[in-house]
VEXGUVEX-806202 format. One record per residue (C-alpha): x, y negated, z; residue in one letter. Coordinates in steps of 0.2 Angstrom, whole numbers, plus 5000, padded with zeros to 4 digits. Each point is the difference from the previous one (the first is absolute). Example, Ala and Ser with C-alpha at 12.3 -4.5 7.8 and 13.67 -1.06 7.14 Angstrom:
2
506250225039A;500649834997S;
% end
This chain:
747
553444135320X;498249954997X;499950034983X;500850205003X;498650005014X;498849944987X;500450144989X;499950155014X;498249915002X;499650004981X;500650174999X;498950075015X;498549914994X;500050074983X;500550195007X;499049995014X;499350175000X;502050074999X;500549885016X;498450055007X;500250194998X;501849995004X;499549915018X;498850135003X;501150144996X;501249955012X;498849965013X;499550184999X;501750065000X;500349915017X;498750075008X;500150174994X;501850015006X;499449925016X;498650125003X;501250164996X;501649935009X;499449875012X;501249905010X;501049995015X;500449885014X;501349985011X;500149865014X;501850025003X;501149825001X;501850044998X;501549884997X;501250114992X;502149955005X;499249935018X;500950075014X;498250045007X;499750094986X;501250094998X;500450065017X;498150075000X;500250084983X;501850065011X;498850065014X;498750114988X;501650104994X;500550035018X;498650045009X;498249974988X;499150015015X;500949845009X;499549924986X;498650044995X;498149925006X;499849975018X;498349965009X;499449965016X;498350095011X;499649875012X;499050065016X;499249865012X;499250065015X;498649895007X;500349865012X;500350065016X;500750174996X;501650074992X;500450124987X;500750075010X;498550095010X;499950204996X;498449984988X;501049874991X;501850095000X;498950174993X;499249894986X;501549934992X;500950155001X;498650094991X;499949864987X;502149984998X;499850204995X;498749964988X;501149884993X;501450124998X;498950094991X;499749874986X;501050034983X;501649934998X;499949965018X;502350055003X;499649985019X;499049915015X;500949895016X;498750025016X;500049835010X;500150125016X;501750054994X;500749854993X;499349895013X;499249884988X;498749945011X;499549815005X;500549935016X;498550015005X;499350204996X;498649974988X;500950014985X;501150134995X;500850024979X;500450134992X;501150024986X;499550104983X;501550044986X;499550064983X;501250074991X;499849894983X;500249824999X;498249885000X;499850014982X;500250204998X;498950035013X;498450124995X;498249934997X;499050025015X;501450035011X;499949855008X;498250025002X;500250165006X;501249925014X;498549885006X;498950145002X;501250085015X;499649895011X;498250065003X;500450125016X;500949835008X;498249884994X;499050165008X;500949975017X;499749815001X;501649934991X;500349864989X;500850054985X;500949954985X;501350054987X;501249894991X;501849974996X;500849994982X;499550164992X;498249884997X;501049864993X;499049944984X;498550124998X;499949914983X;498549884992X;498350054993X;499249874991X;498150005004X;498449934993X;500649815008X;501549974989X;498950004984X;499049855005X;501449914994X;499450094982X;498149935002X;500549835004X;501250004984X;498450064989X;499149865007X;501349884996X;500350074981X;498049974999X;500149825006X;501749984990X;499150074982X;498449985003X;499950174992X;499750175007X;500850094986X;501649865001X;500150055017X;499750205001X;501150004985X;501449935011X;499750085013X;500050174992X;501749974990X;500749965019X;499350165006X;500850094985X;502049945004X;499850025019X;499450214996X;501550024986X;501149905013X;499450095013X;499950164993X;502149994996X;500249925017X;499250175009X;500950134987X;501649895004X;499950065019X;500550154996X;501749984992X;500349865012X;499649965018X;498549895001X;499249935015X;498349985004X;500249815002X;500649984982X;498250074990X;499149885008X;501249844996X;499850074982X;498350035000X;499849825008X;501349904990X;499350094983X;498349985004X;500349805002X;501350004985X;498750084988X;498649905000X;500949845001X;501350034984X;498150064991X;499349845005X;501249914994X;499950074983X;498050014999X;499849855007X;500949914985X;499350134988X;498349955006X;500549795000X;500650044980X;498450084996X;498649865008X;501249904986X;499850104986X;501550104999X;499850204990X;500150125013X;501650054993X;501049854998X;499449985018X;500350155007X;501849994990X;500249825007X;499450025019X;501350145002X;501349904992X;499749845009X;499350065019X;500750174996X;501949925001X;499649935016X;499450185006X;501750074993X;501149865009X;498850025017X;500050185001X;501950024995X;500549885014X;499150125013X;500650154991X;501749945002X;499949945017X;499150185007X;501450084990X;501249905009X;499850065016X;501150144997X;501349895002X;500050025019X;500250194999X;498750085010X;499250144990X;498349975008X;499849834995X;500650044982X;498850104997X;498949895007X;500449864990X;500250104983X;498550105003X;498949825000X;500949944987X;499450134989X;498449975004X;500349814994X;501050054984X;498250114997X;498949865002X;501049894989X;500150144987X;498150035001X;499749824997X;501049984986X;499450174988X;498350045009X;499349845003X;499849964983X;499750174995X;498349975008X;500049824995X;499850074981X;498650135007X;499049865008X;500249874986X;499049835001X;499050095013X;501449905014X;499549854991X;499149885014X;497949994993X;499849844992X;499149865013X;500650125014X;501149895015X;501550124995X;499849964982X;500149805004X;501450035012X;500950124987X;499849874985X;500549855010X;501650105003X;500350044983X;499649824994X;501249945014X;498349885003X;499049985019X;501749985010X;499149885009X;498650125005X;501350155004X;500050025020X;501950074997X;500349834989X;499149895015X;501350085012X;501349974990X;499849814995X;499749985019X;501650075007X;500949904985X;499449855006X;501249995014X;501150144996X;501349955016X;498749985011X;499550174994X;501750075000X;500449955018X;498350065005X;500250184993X;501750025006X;499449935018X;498750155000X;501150144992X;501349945016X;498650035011X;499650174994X;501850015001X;500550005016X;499850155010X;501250084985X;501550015008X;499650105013X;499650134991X;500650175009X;500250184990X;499750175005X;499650164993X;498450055007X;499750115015X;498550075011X;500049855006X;499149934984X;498950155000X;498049985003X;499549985017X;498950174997X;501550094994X;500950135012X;501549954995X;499649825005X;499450065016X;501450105003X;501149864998X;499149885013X;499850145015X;502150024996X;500549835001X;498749975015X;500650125010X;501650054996X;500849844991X;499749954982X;501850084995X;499550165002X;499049984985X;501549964991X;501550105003X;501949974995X;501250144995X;501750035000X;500850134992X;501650045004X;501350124992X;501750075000X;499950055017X;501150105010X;499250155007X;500950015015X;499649835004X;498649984992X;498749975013X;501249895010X;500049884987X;498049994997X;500049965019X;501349884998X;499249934984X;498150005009X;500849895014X;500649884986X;498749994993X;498649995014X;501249975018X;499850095015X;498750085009X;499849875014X;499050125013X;498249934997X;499050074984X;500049924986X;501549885003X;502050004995X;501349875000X;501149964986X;499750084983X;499349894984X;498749875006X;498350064993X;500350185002X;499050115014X;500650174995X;501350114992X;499850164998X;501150134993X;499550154991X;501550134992X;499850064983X;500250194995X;502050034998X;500649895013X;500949884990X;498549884996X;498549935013X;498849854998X;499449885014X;498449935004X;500049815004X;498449925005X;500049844999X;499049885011X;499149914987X;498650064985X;500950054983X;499249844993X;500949915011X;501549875000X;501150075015X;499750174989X;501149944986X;501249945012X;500250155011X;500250094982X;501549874996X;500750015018X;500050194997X;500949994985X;501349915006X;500250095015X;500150174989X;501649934991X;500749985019X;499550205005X;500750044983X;501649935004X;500150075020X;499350174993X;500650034984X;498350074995X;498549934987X;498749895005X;498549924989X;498449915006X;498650084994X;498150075001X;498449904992X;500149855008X;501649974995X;499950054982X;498449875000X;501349865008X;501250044986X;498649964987X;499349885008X;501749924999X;500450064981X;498549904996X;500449835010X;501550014991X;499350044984X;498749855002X;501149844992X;500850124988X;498550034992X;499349835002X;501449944990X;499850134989X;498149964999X;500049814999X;501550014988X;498950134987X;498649865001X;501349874995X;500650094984X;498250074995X;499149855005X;501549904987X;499650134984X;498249975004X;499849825001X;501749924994X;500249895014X;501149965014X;498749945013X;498850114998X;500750165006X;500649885012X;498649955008X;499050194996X;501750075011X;499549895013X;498350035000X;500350185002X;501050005015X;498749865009X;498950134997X;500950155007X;500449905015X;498049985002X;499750164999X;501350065011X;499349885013X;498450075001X;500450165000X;501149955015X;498549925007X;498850145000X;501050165002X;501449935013X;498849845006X;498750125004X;498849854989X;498350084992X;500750165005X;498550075007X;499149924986X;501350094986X;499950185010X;502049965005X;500350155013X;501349945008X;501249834998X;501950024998X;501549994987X;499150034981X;500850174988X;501649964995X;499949994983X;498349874998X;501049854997X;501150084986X;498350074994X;499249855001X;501249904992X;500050134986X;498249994999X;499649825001X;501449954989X;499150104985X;498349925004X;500549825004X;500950024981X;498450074993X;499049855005X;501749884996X;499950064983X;498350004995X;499949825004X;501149934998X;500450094982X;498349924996X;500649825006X;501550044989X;499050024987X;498949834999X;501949925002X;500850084986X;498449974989X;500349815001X;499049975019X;500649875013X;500750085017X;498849945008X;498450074988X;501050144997X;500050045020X;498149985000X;499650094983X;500850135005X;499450035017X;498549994992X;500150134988X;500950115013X;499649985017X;498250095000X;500950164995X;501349955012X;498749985015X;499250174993X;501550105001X;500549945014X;498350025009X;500150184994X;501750035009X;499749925015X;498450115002X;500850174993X;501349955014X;499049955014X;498950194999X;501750075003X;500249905016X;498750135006X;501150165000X;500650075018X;501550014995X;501249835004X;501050024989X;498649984985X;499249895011X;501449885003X;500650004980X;498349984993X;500049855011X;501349924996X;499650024983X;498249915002X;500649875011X;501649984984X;499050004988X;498449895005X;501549865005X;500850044983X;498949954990X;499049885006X;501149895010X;501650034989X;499350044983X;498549914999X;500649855012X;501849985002X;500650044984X;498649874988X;500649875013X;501850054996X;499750014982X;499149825001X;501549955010X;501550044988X;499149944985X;500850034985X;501650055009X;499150175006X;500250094983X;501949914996X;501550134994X;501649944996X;500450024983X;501450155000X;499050085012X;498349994987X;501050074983X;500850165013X;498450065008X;498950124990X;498349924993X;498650125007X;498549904994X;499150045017X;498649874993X;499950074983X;500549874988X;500850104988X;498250134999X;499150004981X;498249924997X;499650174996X;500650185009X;500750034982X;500249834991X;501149845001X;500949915014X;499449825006X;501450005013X;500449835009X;501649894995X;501650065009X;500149845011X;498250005004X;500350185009X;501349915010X;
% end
C-alpha cells in the first residue's frame, strides 16, 4: 500500500502541471454544468413497502387531492370576543376566498361550516387542500397562502398558517457556518507556522469540497435529493479535506526540516500518512455507503451523496496535493532557526520527546495507565448516560422557528383545539359495498372513536387516545378515507400507540366488513421510519463495529487493537448520543444553542452519527496509532513506542481534530434542527473522540497491554495481507533501492 501510494505521489510531483490542469479542468466542468443545469431538491421521506406508504401512494391514485398537501388558517379573535362576531365572520370569509384563489389550492373547508371552532369562540381553523403532495407544491405558493390572511389581520385577528404542506422549508447555509473555516486557518497557521503550509491546505480542501459539491448538486437531478443532505456534505467534506491534507503536509514538512528532497518527501509523506488517509476515509466511505442497507431512498442518497464528497477529498489529497507540493518545492520547508523548524527537525531526528507537550501527555497518562483507564472510562460513562433515552421522530412544525408561521400555527392549534389536530391519522378503506357503504363508515367511525355521548367533545368506547373519526367518501363509491384525530401531538408516545391500536383494529373491521383498511397519512409514515430506523440501529452497529474489526486487523496486525479502537468507538457514540439527549430533549443550553423547541431528535441522527463518527474516530485511530506501530516495529519498547509516537502524531491529531470540531460547531448555528442536532453531535463525538479516547484512553491502553497489544497468532499473521501502512517496504529514493525492515521486525 504505501509504497503504490508513494508512487501515485512521485508520479504527481514530477507531472504536476498535467494533475494540476486535469484538477482544474474538471472543476470547471462541474461548475459549468452546475450553472447551465442547476440542481433540484425535494424534501420528500418515504419508506417504500410501508403500509403508510403505500396506502398514501394508494390514496394519490384515487383521489390526488386527498392526498395531496393540507394546510391550516388559524384565526384567533382577541380575548374577550369570538370569531364569531359579524366583522370577524366577514373577514375570514373574505380571506378563505382569497385562499381558494392561490395556485394549486384543489379547495377551501370554512370553520363556520365545518364547526371547527374552540370551545370557547376565539379561535376557529380552517382547512386548505392542494391538489399536489408538500414536495410538488409551486414556489411562492405557500407564500402566497400567508399573504390571505391580510383582510382577517385588517379586522383585528390573530393569524397564522401552518400544517404539513410547510414541512421542511429546507437549509440555507449563511455567513455563520464559515467560521468554522476561519478557525481552521488559524489552526493550519499555528500547526505550520506557515502561511503558505496553511493556505495551501486550505485551498486543496476548498478544491474537493466544489468538485464534491458540484457532482452532489448535478446528482439531484437524476435522483431525489434533500435539502438536508448538501449541507452534511458540504459539512463532512469540509472537515475531511483539510484533515487528510494535514496529515500528508504535515509529514511532508517534518521530512523537509530533516533534509529530505522535496520529492522523495512528497513521494514518502503520501505513502506513509497518505495510507492512513486511504484506510480513514475508506472506513467513512464505507460506512456512509452502508446506510443503504436500511432501505429508505432519502437516507441513501444521503449517505452516498457525503460519501462522495470524502472519496473527493481523499483523491485530491493523494494526486493534487503533491502536485502542488512539486510547485512549491523547498519553499514548505520550515526557515532555518524558526520554532517550526526546531519542532520539524526534532521530529524528523525523533530527538526533543521530552520537550513535546503531546510526549509530556503521554508519559504522564502511562505512568498509571489503570488509574488512567478507569478514570477515562468513569467520564465517558458520565457522558454516557442520558443515551438511552434517546427518543426519534421525523421533524414537524413543532421543530420550526418560533418566527416561523408554520410554528405558530402549530401552537394556536394545539392550544386551542388539542395538539392532535396538528397531526391527523388516516384511514383508507376500500372494497366497499355501495349500498352499504356509508353504513359501514359509521359503523367503522364508532370503532374507532365511540359514541357521541351528548356533551361536545366527548364519546365512550372507541380506541383510548382518539377524539374524532371522521369519514369522508371517495368518488366511486366503493373506497373512503377517515380522519382520526388523536388526542396527543404527532411527536408524541400515545401517537405511536393509537397508530398500533388502529392497526390492529383495521384487521378486526376487515374481517366484520369484508373491506380494506390501512393506517396512513404523515404522521404515520414518519412513525413507520421512525420505527425502520430503531430497528435498523443494532444492525448497523454490528455492521459498523464488525468493519472496524477486520479493517483495524489489516491495518495493524493485532488482535487487541481493533479491540479496544471498537470499543472506544462505541463509548464514544454513547457520549455523543447522551448530549444530544441532553440538550435537544433535556432542554440543557437550548436557549444558549438556538434549540426552538425540545422533543424526540430526526430519526435518522443516531444511524447518521454512527456512520459519521465511526469514519472520524478511525481517522484519528489510525494516524496514531499507525505512528506508535511504526516506532514498535522499528525496534522501540511498548512503552517508548507509545510515547514516540504520540509525539510525532498527536499535534496533527489535536489540529485536525480542532479543525472538525470547529467546522462542526458553526453548523450548530443553522435554524434548521435537524442540521443543528447532527452537527452537534458531531462536535460533541468528535471533541470526546479524540482527546479522551485517542489521545487518553487508548496510550493508557497501549501502555497497559504492553507488548501483547500488537500479538497475532501465527496462522493468522502468514493469511492476512501485508499492507505496509508504516512504509517499511518504501525505497531510499522515489526511484532507487529498498531498505525495507526484516520480516519479523514488521511483526
Amino acid at each position: 500500500m504505501a509504497t503504490l501510494l508513494a508512487r501515485v505521489g512521485s508520479a504527481a510531483f514530477r507531472h504536476r502541471r498535467i494533475v494540476a490542469t486535469a484538477w482544474g479542468l474538471l472543476l470547471a466542468v462541474v461548475v459549468t454544468l452546475l450553472v447551465t443545469v442547476g440542481g433540484a431538491f425535494d424534501d420528500e421521506f418515504t419508506i417504500p413497502g410501508s403500509e403508510s406508504q403505500e396506502a398514501l401512494d394508494r390514496l394519490d391514485e384515487l383521489s390526488p387531492e386527498a392526498a395531496g398537501a393540507g394546510a391550516q388558517i388559524v384565526f384567533v379573535a382577541p380575548e374577550g370576543q369570538t370569531v364569531l362576531d359579524p366583522a370577524f365572520t366577514a373577514a375570514v370569509e373574505e380571506t378563505l376566498a382569497e385562499a381558494a384563489d392561490v395556485p394549486q389550492v384543489a379547495g377551501v373547508v370554512s370553520p363556520f361550516e365545518s364547526l371547527s371552532l374552540s370551545a370557547d369562540g376565539r379561535a376557529a381553523l380552517a382547512q386548505v387542500r392542494f391538489d399536489v403532495a408538500p414536495e410538488l407544491l409551486d414556489d411562492g405558493a405557500l407564500d402566497a397562502l400567508v399573504t390571505t390572511t391580510e383582510p382577517a389581520e385588517r379586522a383585528g385577528l390573530e393569524t397564522a398558517v401552518g400544517g404539513n404542506a410547510f414541512g421542511t422549508t429546507g437549509v440555507s447555509v449563511g455567513p455563520l457556518e464559515f467560521i468554522g473555516v476561519g478557525v481552521a486557518v488559524l489552526v493550519l497557521v499555528l500547526t505550520f507556522g506557515s502561511l503558505l503550509a496553511a493556505g495551501m491546505n486550505l485551498a486543496i480542501a476548498l478544491a474537493g469540497i466544489a468538485v464534491g459539491m458540484g457532482g452532489l448538486l448535478l446528482a439531484s437531478n437524476l435522483v431525489t435529493l434533500s435539502s438536508t443532505a448538501p449541507t452534511l456534505a458540504l459539512m463532512i467534506g469540509l472537515a475531511v479535506g483539510i484533515d487528510y491534507t494535514l496529515f500528508i503536509l504535515s509529514r511532508h514538512r517534518t521530512q523537509l526540516a530533516g533534509g529530505m528532497p522535496p520529492l522523495e518527501s512528497a513521494a514518502r509523506a503520501v505513502g506513509t500518512a497518505g495510507s492512513a488517509v486511504v484506510f480513514a476515509g475508506l472506513t467513512v466511505i464505507i460506512a456512509l455507503s452502508g446506510l443503504a442497507v436500511v432501505g429508505i431512498p432519502f437516507l441513501t442518497v444521503m449517505g452516498i451523496g457525503a460519501a462522495g464528497t470524502v472519496l473527493v477529498a481523499v483523491l485530491v489529497a493523494l494526486t493534487l496535493l503533491p502536485a502542488l507540493l512539486g510547485f512549491a518545492g523547498q519553499r514548505l520547508a520550515p526557515r532555518p532557526g524558526s520554532r517550526a523548524a526546531r519542532r520539524e527537525t526534532a521530529a524528523a531526528e525523533n530527538t526533543g520527546a521530552g520537550g513535546s507537550l503531546g510526549a509530556r501527555w503521554t508519559r504522564l497518562i502511562t505512568a498509571r495507565p489503570l488509574v488512567t483507564v478507569l478514570a477515562a472510562l468513569a467520564g465517558l460513562l458520565v457522558l454516557a448516560l442520558p443515551a438511552p433515552q434517546l427518543e426519534l421522530a421525523l421533524p414537524d412544525n413543532s421543530a420550526a422557528a418560533e418566527e416561523t408561521p408554520q410554528r405558530q400555527a402549530y401552537d394556536l392549534v394545539s392550544e386551542y383545539f388539542g395538539p392532535g389536530l396538528n397531526g391527523p391519522l388516516v384511514v383508507l378503506v376500500e372494497d366497499l359495498d355501495p349500498a352499504t357503504a356509508q353504513q359501514t363508515l359509521e359503523d367503522v367511525a364508532v370503532a374507532i372513536a365511540g359514541t357521541p355521548t351528548g356533551t361536545p367533545g366527548e364519546f365512550e368506547g372507541g380506541l383510548d387516545g382518539v377524539l374524532v373519526a371522521q369519514p369522508t367518501p371517495l368518488p366511486g363509491g366503493t373506497a373512503a378515507i377517515v380522519s382520526v384525530i388523536p388526542e396527543t401531538g404527532p411527536q408524541d408516545e400515545a401517537t405511536h400507540d393509537v397508530v398500533a391500536e388502529l392497526r390492529t383494529l383495521a384487521g378486526d373491521l376487515e374481517a366484520q366488513t369484508g373491506a380494506e383498511f390501512a393506517v396512513t397519512g404523515q404522521t404515520a409514515v414518519g412513525i413507520d421510519i421512525s420505527e425502520r430506523l430503531a430497528d435498523a440501529l443494532l444492525p448497523f452497529a454490528l455492521v459498523v463495529v464488525g468493519l472496524a474489526l477486520v479493517l483495524l486487523l489489516l491495518v495493524f496486525r493485532s488482535i487487541l487493537v481493533p479491540i479496544k479502537a471498537a470499543v472506544g468507538f462505541l463509548l464514544s457514540v454513547a457520549a455523543s448520543f447522551g448530549a444530544v439527549v441532553a440538550v435537544f430533549q433535556w432542554g440543557w443550553l437550548a436557549d444558549l444553542l438556538g434549540v426552538p423547541a425540545t422533543g424526540p431528535v430526526i430519526s435518522f441522527l443516531p444511524i447518521m452519527l454512527m456512520a459519521i463518527l465511526f469514519g472520524l474516530a478511525m481517522d484519528y485511530e489510525v494516524f496514531l496509532v499507525s505512528r506508535m506501530r511504526e516506532e514498535y516495529v522499528h525496534g522501540a519498547t511498548p512503552r517508548e513506542a507509545v510515547v514516540t509516537g504520540a509525539r510525532h502524531a498527536s499535534r496533527v491529531v489535536v489540529a485536525a481534530a480542532l479543525i472538525m470540531f470547529s467546522v462542526f460547531a458553526s453548523f450548530v448555528t443553522i435554524e434548521d434542527v435537524t442540521v443543528k442536532a447532527i452537527a452537534f453531535g458531531l462536535a460533541v463525538g468528535v471533541l470526546v473522540d479524540a482527546f479522551l479516547v485517542r489521545m487518553t484512553l487508548v496510550p493508557a491502553v497501549l501502555a497497559l497491554l504492553g507488548r501483547s497489544a500488537w500479538w497475532l497468532p501465527a496462522w493468522l499473521d502468514r493469511v492476512l495481507p501485508d499492507l505496509d501502512v508504516e512504509g517499511a517496504g518504501l525505497a531510499e529514493e522515489p526511484s532507487g533501492t529498498t531498505t525495507r525492515e526484516p520480516a519479523t521486525a514488521a511483526r
